[in-house]
N, C-alpha and C positions, 0 to 999 in steps of 0.2 A: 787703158794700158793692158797691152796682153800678158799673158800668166808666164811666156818662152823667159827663159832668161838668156843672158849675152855678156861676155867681158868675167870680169875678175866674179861678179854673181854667181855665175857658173860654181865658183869652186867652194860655193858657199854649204855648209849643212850644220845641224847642231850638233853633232858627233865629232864634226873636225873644228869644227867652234872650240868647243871643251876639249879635245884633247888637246888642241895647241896652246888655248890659254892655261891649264893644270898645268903641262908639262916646261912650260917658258915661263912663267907668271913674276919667279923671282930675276931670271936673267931678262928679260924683257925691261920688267922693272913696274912699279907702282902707278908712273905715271900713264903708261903705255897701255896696263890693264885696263887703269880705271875710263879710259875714254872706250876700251872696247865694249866692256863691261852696260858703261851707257849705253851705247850704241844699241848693245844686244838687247838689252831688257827694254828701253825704247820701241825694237823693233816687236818685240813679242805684245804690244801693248795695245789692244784694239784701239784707241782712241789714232793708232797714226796710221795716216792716209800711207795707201799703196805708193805714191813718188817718194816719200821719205823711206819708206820701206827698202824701194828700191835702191836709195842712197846709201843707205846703210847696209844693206848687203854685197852691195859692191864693193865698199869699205871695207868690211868683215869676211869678205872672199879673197878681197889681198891677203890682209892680215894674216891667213890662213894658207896664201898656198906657195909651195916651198920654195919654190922659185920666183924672187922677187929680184929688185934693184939692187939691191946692199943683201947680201947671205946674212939672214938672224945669227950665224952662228960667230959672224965678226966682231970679236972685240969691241966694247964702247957705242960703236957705230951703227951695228947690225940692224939696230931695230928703230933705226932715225927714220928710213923712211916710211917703215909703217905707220909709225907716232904721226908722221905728217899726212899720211891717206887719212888716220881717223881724228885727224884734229879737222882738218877738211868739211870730214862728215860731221864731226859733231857742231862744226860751223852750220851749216847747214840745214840741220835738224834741231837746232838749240830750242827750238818749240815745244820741243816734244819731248824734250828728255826734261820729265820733272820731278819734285818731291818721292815720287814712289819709286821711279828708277834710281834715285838717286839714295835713296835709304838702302835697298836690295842692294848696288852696289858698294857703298860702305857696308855692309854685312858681309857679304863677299872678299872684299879685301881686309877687313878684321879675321877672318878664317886664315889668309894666304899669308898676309902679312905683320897681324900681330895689331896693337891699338896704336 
């Protein structure tokens, strides 16, 4: 696999990661975080091979860039199709997202969201 990226990748980084999950986290909604949440700490995990990586960035480059199918900023709806890119990916990569990602993200959304 070469290093180029291509597609919604492209618009991936960790700066625009965290600024749009901080910034949307409560209107997005808990469910919509926590799959992103996997995803990302997933991805930062040495143990996952470069093809999952790549799924997941893809995923998290939607997630991320402002122009998608459904506008985040629509009422109820906005962020259905996101939820469905990273349910997708966490389809996916269900391998890889394990106990340690999954602890980091319940910490993470105990911060945002409360117990």
């Amino acid at each position: 696999m070469t290093s180029e990226k291509s597609g919604f990748d492209q618009n991936y980084s960790d700066q625009s990661f965290w600024g749009k999950i901080s910034g949307f986290a409560l209107s997005a909604g808990k469910e919509v975080i926590e799959k992103a949440l996997w995803l990302y700490y997933a991805a930062q995990s040495p143990n996952t091979p470069a093809g999952a990586k790549a799924i997941i960035y893809t995923a998290l480059g939607y997630f991320i860039f402002p122009l998608d199918a459904i506008p985040d900023i629509t009422p109820v709806v906005g962020y259905a199709d996101d939820l469905g890119a990273l349910a997708a990916a966490v389809a996916a990569v269900a391998i890889h997202i394990d106990e340690n990602v999954k602890e980091k993200t319940k910490q993470k959304l105990k911060d945002w969201f409360g117990d």
